[in-house]
Structures are given as structure tokens and as C-alpha cells.
N, C-alpha and C positions, 0 to 999 in steps of 0.2 A: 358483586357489588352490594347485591340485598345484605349477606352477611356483613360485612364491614360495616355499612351502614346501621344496622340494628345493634350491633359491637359497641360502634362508639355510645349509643345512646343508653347501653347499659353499663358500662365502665365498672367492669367488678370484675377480679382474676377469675371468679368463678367460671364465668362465661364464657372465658378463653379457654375454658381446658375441656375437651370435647367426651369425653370420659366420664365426666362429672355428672350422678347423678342428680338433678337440682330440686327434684320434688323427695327421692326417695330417700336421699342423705337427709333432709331436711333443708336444705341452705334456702328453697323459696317455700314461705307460707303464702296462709291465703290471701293476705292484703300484699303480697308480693305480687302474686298472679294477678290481682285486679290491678294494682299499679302497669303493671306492664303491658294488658291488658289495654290499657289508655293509652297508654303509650302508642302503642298498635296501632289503637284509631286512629291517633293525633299523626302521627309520621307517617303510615304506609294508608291512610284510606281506608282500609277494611274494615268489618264489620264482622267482632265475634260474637257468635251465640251462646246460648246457656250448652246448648250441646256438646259446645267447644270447651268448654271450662271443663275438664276430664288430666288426671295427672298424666298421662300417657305426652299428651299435646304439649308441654309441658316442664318435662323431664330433660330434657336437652334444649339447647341452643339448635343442632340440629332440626327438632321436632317444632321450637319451635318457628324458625324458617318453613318450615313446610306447613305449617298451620297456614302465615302468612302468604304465604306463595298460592296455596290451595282456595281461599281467599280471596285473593287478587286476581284471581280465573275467571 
């Protein structure tokens, strides 16, 4: 459910194709990350840190579900 839900709210093929690297390809820069970033707050509650802002975290839809999830702990 987390995933669909995070899905819809970024509505771009990218983010459906699980493969894709999103920081390393280049497809998210840095006002990407912060955009989403906000997003994060605004829809799931959490709170990320500066420590969090690391391309790893990032790099997938995957990773970052698990950012949020880890988060939401």
C-alpha cells in the first residue's frame, strides 16, 4: 500500500521501473530530492534528517520506501 501510495504522488515513468537508477542516471537532482523530500513530510508524517539526504537513500523507489518506512518506526 506504502508503495502505490508514494507512486501516485510522484507520477513519472521513471519511478515505475524499478531498475532505474534515479540519482546515478541523473533523472533526480538536488531540488528533486528536496522536492520529494517535502513531499515525504506532507503525506507520510516523517521527518528526514540531513543525514538522510545521502544518494544511496535515494537511488530507487525501492530505497526510497525504506527510507520512509524506517522513519515511520
Amino acid at each position: 500500500m506504502l508503495r502505490e501510495i508514494f507512486l501516485y504522488f510522484c507520477q513519472s515513468e521513471y519511478f515505475n521501473l524499478p531498475e532505474t537508477a534515479l540519482v546515478d542516471d541523473e533523472i533526480l537532482e538536488s531540488l528533486d530530492i528536496v522536492t520529494i523530500v517535502s513531499e515525504i513530510k506532507d503525506v507520510f508524517d516523517v521527518e528526514i534528517t540531513v543525514d538522510d539526504l545521502v544518494p544511496e537513500n535515494f537511488n530507487s523507489v525501492e530505497a526510497i520506501l525504506a527510507l520512509i518506512q524506517a522513519r515511520k518506526a
